[in-house]
C-alpha positions in Angstrom: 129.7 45.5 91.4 127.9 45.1 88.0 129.3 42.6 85.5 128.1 43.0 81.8 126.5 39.2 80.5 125.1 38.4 77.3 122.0 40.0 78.1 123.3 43.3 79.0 125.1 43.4 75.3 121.6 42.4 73.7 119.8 45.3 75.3 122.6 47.9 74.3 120.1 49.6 72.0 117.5 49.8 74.5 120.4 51.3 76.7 121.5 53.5 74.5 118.0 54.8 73.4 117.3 55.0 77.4 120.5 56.9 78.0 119.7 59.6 75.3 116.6 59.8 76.6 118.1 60.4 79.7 120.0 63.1 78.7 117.1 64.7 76.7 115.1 64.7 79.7 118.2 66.2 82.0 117.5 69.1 79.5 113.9 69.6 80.3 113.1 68.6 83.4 114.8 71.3 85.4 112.9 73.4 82.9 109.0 72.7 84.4 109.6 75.8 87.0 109.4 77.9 83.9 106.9 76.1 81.8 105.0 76.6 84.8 105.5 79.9 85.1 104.8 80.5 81.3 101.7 78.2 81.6 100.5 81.2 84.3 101.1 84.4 82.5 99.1 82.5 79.6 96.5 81.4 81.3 95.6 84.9 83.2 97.0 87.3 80.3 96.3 86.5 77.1 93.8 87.9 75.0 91.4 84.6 76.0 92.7 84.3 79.3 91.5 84.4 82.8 92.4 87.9 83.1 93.0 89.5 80.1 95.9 92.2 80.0 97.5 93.6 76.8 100.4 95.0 78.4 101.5 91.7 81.2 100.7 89.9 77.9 103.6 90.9 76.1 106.1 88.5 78.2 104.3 85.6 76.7 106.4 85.6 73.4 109.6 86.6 74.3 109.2 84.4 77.2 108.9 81.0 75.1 110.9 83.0 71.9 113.8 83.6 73.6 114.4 82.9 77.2 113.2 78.8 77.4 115.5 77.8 74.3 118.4 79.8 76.3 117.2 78.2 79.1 117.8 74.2 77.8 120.7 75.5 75.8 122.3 76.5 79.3 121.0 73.1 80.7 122.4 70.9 77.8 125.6 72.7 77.5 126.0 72.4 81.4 125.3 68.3 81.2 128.3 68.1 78.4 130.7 70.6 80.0 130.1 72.3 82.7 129.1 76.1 83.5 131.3 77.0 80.8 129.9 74.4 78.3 126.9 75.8 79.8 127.5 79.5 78.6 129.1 78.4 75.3 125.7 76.3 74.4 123.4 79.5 74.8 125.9 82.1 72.8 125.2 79.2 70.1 121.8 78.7 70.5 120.9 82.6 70.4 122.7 82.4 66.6 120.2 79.2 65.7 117.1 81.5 67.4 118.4 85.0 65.0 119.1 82.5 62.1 115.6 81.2 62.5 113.8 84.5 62.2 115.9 85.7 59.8 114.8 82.9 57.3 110.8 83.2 58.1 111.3 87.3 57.7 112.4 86.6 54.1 109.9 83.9 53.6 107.6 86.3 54.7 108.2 89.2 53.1 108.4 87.2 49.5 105.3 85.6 50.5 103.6 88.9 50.6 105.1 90.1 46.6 103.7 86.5 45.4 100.4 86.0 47.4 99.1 89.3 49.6 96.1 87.2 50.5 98.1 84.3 52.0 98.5 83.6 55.4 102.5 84.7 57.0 104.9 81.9 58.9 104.8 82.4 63.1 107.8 82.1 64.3 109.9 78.7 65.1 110.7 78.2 68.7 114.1 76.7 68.7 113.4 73.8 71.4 114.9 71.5 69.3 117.5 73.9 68.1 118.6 74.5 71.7 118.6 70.6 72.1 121.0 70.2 69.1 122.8 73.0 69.2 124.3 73.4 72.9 125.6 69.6 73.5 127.2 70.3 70.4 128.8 73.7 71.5 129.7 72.3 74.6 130.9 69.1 73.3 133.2 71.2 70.5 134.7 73.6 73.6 135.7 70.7 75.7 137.6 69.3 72.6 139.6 72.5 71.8 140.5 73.2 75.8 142.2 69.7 75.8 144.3 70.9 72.7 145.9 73.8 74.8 145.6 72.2 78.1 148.7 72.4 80.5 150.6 74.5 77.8 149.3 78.1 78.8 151.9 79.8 80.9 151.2 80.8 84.4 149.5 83.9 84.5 147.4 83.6 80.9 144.7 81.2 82.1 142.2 83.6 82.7 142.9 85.4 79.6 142.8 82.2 77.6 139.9 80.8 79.1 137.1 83.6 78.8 139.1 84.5 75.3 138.6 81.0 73.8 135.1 80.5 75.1 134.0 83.8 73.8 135.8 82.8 70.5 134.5 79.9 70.3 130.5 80.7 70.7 130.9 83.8 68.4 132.1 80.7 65.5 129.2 78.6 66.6 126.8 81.3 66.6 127.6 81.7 63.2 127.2 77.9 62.5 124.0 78.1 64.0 122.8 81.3 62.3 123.4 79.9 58.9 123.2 75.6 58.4 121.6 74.7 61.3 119.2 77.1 61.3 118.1 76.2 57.8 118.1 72.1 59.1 116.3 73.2 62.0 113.2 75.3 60.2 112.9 72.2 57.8 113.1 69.4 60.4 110.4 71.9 62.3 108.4 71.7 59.4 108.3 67.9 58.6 107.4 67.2 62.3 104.6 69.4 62.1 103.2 68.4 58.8 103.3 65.1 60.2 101.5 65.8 63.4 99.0 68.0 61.4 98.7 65.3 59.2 97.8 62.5 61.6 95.2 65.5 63.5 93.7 65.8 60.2 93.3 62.2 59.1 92.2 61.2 63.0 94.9 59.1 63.2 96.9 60.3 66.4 96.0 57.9 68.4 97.3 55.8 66.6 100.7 56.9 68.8 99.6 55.2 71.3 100.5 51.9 70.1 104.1 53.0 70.3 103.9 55.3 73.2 102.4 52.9 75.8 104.9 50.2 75.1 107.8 52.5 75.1 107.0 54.3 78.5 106.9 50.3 80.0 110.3 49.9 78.9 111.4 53.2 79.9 111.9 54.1 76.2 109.6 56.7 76.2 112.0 59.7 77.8 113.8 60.4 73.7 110.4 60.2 72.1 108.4 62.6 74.9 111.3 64.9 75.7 113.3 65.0 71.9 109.6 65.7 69.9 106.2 65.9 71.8 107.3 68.8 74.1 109.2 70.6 71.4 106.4 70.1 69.1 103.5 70.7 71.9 105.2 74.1 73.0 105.4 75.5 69.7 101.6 74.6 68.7 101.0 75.9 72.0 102.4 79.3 71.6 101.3 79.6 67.8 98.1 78.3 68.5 94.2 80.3 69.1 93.8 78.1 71.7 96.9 78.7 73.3 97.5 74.7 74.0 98.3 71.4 72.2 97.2 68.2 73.1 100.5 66.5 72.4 101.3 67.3 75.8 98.3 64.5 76.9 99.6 61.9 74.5 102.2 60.3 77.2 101.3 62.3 80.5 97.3 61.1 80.6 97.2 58.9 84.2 94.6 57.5 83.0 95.8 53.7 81.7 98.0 53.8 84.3 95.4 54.0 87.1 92.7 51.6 84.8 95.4 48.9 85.1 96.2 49.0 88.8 92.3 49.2 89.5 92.3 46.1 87.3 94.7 44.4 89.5 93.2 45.7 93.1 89.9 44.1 92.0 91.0 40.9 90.1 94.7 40.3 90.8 96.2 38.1 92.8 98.8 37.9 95.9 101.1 40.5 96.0 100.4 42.4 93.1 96.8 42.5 94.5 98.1 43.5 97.5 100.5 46.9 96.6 98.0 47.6 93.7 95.7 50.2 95.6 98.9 52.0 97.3 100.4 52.0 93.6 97.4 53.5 92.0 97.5 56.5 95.0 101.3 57.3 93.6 100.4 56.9 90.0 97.1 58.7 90.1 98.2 61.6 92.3 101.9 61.9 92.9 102.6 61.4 89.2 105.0 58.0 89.2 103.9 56.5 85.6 106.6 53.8 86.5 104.7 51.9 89.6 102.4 50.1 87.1 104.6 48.9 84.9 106.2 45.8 87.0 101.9 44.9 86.9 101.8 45.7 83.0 105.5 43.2 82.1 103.7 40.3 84.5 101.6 39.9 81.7 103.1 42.0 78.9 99.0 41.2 76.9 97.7 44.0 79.9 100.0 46.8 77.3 97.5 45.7 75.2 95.0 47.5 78.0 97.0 50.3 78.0 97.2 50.6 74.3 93.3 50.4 74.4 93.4 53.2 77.0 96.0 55.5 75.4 94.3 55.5 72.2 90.4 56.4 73.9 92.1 59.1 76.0 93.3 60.7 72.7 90.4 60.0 70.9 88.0 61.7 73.4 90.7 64.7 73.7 90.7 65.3 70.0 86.6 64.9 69.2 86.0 67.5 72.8 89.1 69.9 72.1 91.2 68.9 75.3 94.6 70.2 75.2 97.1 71.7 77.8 99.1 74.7 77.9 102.3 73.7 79.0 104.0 70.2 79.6 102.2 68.0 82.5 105.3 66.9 85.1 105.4 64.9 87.2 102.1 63.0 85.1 100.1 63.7 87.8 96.0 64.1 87.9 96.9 67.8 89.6 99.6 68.4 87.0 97.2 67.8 84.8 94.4 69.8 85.5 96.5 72.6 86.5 98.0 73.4 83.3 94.6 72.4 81.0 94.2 75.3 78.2 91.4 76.9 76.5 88.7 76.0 79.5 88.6 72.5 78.4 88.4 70.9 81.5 85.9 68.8 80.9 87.2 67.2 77.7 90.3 66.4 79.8 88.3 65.1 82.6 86.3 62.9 80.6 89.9 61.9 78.6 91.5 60.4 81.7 88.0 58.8 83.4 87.7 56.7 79.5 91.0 55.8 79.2 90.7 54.9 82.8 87.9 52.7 82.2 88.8 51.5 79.0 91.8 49.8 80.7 90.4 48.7 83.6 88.0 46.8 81.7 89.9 45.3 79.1 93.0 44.6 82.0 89.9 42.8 83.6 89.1 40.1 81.2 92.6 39.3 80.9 93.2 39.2 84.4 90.1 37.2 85.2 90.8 34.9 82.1 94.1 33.7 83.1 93.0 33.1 87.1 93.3 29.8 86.9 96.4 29.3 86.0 97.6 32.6 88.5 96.6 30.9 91.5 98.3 27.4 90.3 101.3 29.0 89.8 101.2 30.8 93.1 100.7 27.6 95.3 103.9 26.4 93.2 105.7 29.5 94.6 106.4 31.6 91.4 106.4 35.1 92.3 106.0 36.7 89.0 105.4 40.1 90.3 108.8 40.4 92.2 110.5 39.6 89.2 108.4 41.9 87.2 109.5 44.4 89.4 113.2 43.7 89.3 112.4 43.6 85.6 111.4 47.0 85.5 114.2 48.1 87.6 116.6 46.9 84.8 114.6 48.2 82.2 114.9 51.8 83.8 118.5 50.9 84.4 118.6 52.4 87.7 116.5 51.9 91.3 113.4 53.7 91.9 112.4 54.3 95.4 108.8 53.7 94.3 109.4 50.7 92.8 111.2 49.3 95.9 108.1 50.6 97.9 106.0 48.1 95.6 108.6 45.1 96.4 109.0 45.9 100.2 104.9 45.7 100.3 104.7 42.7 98.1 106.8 40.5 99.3 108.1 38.9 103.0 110.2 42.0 104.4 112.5 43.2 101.6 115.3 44.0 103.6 115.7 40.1 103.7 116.9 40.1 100.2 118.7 43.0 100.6 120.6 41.6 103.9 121.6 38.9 101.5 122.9 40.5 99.1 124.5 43.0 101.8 126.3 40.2 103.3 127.4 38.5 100.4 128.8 41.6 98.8 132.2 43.3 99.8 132.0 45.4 103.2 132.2 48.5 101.6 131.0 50.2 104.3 133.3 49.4 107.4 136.1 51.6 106.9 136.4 54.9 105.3 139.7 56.8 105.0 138.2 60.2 104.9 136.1 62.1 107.0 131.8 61.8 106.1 130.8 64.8 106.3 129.1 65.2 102.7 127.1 62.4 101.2 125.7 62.2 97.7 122.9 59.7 96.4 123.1 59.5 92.6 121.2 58.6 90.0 120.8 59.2 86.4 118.7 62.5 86.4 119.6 63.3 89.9 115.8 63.9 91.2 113.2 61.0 91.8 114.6 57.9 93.7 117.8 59.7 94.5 115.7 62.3 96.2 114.0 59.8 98.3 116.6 57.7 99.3 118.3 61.0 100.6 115.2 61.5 102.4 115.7 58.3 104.0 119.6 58.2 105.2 118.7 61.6 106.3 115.9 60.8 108.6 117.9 57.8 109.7 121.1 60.2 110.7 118.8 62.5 112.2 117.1 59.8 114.8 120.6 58.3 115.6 121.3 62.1 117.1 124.0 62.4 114.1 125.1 66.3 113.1 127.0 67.8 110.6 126.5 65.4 107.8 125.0 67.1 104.8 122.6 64.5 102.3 121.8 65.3 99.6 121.0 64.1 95.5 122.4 64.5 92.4 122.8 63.2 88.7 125.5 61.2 88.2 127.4 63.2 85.7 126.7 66.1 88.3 129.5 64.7 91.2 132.4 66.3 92.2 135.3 65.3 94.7 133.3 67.0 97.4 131.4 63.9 98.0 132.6 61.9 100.8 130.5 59.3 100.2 128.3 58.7 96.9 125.4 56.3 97.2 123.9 54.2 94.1 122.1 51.5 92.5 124.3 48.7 91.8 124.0 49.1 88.1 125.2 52.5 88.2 128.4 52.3 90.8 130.8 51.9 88.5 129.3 54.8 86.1 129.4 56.6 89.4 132.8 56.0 90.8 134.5 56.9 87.4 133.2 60.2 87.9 134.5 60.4 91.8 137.2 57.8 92.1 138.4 59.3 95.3 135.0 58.9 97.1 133.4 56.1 98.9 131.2 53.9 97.0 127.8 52.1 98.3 125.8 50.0 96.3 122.6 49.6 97.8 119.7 47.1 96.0 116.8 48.5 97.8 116.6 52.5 98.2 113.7 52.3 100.4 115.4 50.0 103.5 118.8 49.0 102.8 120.5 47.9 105.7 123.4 49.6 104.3 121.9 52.6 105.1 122.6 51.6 108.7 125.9 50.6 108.4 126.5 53.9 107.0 125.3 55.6 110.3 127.2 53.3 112.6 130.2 54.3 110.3 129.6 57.7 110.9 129.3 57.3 114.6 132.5 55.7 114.8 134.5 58.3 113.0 132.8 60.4 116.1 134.0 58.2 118.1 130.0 57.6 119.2 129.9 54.1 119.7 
C-alpha cells in the first residue's frame, strides 16, 4: 500500500506531466505497426524509393492523410471511454481532417488570384488534431450517457445508445470542422515555423538540453509523443526527402550507450558491474531507461548526455540524416530500419559521435570523482541502488529492466523483496474466487508488465500448473474478468479502483518477487495440488 508524504505532493507536477505523457504515448504506441507499415510502402514506392511504383504509391497519402489520425483518434477515444468513446473520437476527428482541407483549399485557391507564381499549402495531417479532438469526443459522450443513465425504459437501450453516439459525433464533427480546425491549422503552423526556424538558424540542438534531462526524469513521453512525432510525420510526408530528423532528436542510442561504456570502463562496484549487460538492452533492445539510474548517481553525467544529444543532431543536420517514420522501441535496429532518403551513413556516424562524445565527457567525470567513489563505497553507500529506486519513482511505476539492473547489482534482490514481502499484509494466502485469469498492469500496459507476465508464466508452467491465462494490460484497460491483477506498489491502489472485486498483489521487484511464488502455491491449493 502506497501512502502519499510530502514528497509525493512536491512532485505532483512532475506526476502530472508524466501522466499526460502517459496518456499521449497510450495513443501512439499501439500505432508503430502502422508507422511501420507506412515507413515500407515509402521506402519501396515512392518516386525516390527503393522500388519505384506510381500506382502502389498512391496509398502513401491517404495512408498518413486519413487512416493514422483515425487510427489515434480510435486509440484516444478508446483510453477515455471505451469502444464507443473509441468510435465517437474518430466520427470527430474525420470533421477536424475535412475542416482542415477545406481551409488550405481556400487558402490555396486565393493564393493563386493574388500570387500565381507562389508556391501552394500541402496538406495538414491532423496528428495533433486526432490527439485533441477524440479524448475530447470521448470525454463529452461519457458525460451525456451519465445524464440519461438508468432512466431509459427497458427495451430502448439499444435504440438510445447507437442513437446518441451517432448524435453526438455528427455535433462534434461539426465542432471539429469549423473552430478546431481553424486552432489546429494555426497551432500546426507556429510549431513548424518554430522548428524551421531553429533548422534554419542551426539551433536544434539546442533541444537537447531539454530533451536529455527530461527523458532521465521520465518527462520526456508529452514532449516526444504530443510534438516531435506529430511534427516529424508531417515533415516526413510533405517532405522531398520523405523523412524528418525530428524523429532522431530523442530516439538516437547513442548518449545512452556512451554513458554506460563510460561506466563499464571507469565506474565502480555495482554500477560497473550491470553496466555492460545495460548497454546490450539499451543499444539493441531499445530500453532508453536502463541508463538513467547511472546518469541520477551523478546527475553532472546529463551533462554527458547533453554533450551527446546535441553532437548527434549536429552531425544529423550538417550530413542530412533523417528517418522516415518514428524509431520504437529506440533501438540501433529501429533505427536503421526506418532511416530515409539513403542516409545511412549520416545516421551511423550520428549515433557512433554522440556515442563518443559521451563516453568521453562521462569519463572525466567519472575518473575525476574516483576518489571520493571508492571512499564512499568502503563506508557502505550504495548510490547506485538508490539511483535505481530513484528512477523507479521517477517513472512512477516498476520496470522489469530496471529490476534486472538491481537484482545484478546488488546481494540477491529477492532479499529486499522477501522483506518487504514479509512485512507487508499476506495478500496472497487466500483468495475467494477461483484464479483462473491473471492480469499484470502497468501504466501503458506493454514493457515491464509484459515481462513480468513472462515470468509468472514460466513459473506456472514449471510448477505443472494448467488453465491459468497471464497476461498484460494498462491499467485503465482492466475489467472484472481479472481474477487476480498484479502491480507495482505505487500503482495498486490506481489499480484496484478500476477492479475492486479482484485480487490485488503488490510486488516491488517484477523480475523475482517471491510473491510470484506464493501466487503459484495459491493456485495449487485451490487445485487442491499441495
Amino acid at each position: 500500500m502506497t501512502t502519499t508524504s510530502p514528497a509525493q505532493t512536491r512532485g505532483g507536477a512532475r506526476v502530472a506531466v508524466q501522466r499526460f505523457g502517459t496518456f499521449l504515448s497510450g495513443m501512439i504506441m499501439p500505432l508503430i505497426p502502422a508507422l511501420i507499415a507506412w515507413g515500407i510502402f515509402t521506402a519501396f514506392f515512392i518516386e525516390k524509393g527503393w522500388t519505384p511504383n506510381a500506382d502502389l504509391a498512391n496509398i502513401v497519402g491517404p495512408f498518413i492523410h486519413y487512416l493514422l489520425p483515425i487510427l489515434i483518434a480510435y486509440l484516444g477515444g478508446h483510453l477515455v471511454y471505451g469502444v464507443r468513446g473509441g468510435v465517437v473520437g474518430a466520427i470527430a476527428t474525420f470533421g477536424v481532417i475535412a475542416g482542415s482541407d477545406l481551409l488550405i483549399d481556400k487558402f490555396n485557391a486565393a493564393l493563386a488570384i493574388s500570387d500565381p507564381q507562389a508556391d501552394p499549402l500541402g496538406k495538414v495531417n491532423m496528428f495533433i488534431g486526432a490527439m485533441i479532438m477524440a479524448p475530447l469526443a470521448a470525454w463529452t459522450m461519457k458525460m451525456l450517457d451519465r445524464l440519461w443513465e438508468g432512466k431509459v425504459r427497458a427495451g430502448f437501450e439499444m435504440l438510445v445508445n447507437m442513437f446518441s453516439a451517432g448524435i453526438w459525433g455528427f455535433v462534434m464533427a461539426i465542432v471539429g470542422f469549423y473552430p478546431l480546425a481553424w486552432l489546429i491549422n494555426g497551432l500546426m503552423n507556429v510549431l513548424s515555423t518554430a522548428v524551421n526556424w531553429l533548422v534554419e538558424t542551426n539551433l536544434l540542438p539546442l533541444t537537447s538540453i531539454i530533451i536529455e534531462p527530461a527523458k532521465v526524469f521520465f518527462l520526456n513521453n508529452a514532449l516526444n509523443h504530443g510534438v516531435l512525432t506529430p511534427l516529424g510525420l508531417d515533415q516526413a510526408a510533405t517532405s522531398d526527402a520523405g523523412g524528418s530528423i525530428l524523429f532522431l532528436l530523442e530516439a538516437n542510442p547513442g548518449p545512452g550507450v556512451g554513458l554506460l561504456l563510460a561506466f563499464t570502463f571507469f565506474g565502480i562496484g555495482a554500477a560497473r558491474a550491470s553496466a555492460p549487460g545495460a548497454a546490450i538492452i539499451q543499444f539493441f533492445g531499445g530500453i532508453h531507461e536502463v541508463y538513467f539510474p547511472y546518469a541520477l548517481m551523478k546527475p553532472i553525467l546529463i551533462v554527458a548526455l547533453i554533450a551527446g544529444g546535441m553532437t548527434g543532431v549536429t552531425t544529423n543536420m550538417l550530413l542530412g540524416g533523417m528517418l522516415r517514420a518514428p524509431a520504437a522501441p529506440g533501438s540501433i535496429l529501429a533505427v536503421m530500419a526506418q532511416v530515409a532518403n539513403n542516409s545511412y551513413i549520416a545516421v551511423i556516424l550520428s549515433v557512433v559521435l554522440s556515442a563518443a562524445v559521451t563516453f568521453i565527457v562521462a569519463s572525466i567525470i567519472l575518473r575525476a570523482s574516483r576518489k571520493r567513489d571508492l571512499a564512499a563505497a568502503e563506508l557502505g553507500t550504495d548510490s547506485f541502488s538508490a539511483a535505481v529506486s530513484q528512477t523507479e519513482a521517477n517513472k512512477g511505476k516498476q520496470s522489469e529492466a530496471l529490476s534486472g539492473l538491481r537484482g545484478s547489482a546488488t546481494a540477491p534482490a529477492a532479499t529486499t523483496d522477501a522483506a518487504a514481502a514479509a512485512s507487508a499484509p499476506a495478500e496472497t494466502a487466500i483468495a475467494e474466487r477461483e484464479i483462473t485469469n491473471v492480469v499484470f498492469a502497468c501504466d501503458a500496459g506493454m514493457g515491464s508488465s509484459a515481462m513480468g507476465a513472462s515470468v509468472l508464466r514460466n513459473k506456472f508452467k514449471k510448477a505443472g500448473v494448467e488453465g491459468v491465462t497471464v497476461t498484460n494490460k494498462a491499467i485503465a484497460n482492466l475489467d472484472p474478468s481479472a481474477d487476480l491483477v498484479i502491480t507495482q506498489q505505487q500503482l495498486t491502489d490506481r489499480a484496484r479502483g478500476v477492479t475492486p472485486d479482484s485480487l490485488h498483489v503488490s510486488v516491488d521487484n517484477f523480475m523475482n518477487s517471491p510473491k510470484y511464488d506464493e501466487v503459484v502455491e495459491m493456485v495449487r491449493r485451490q487445485r487442491g495440488d499441495v
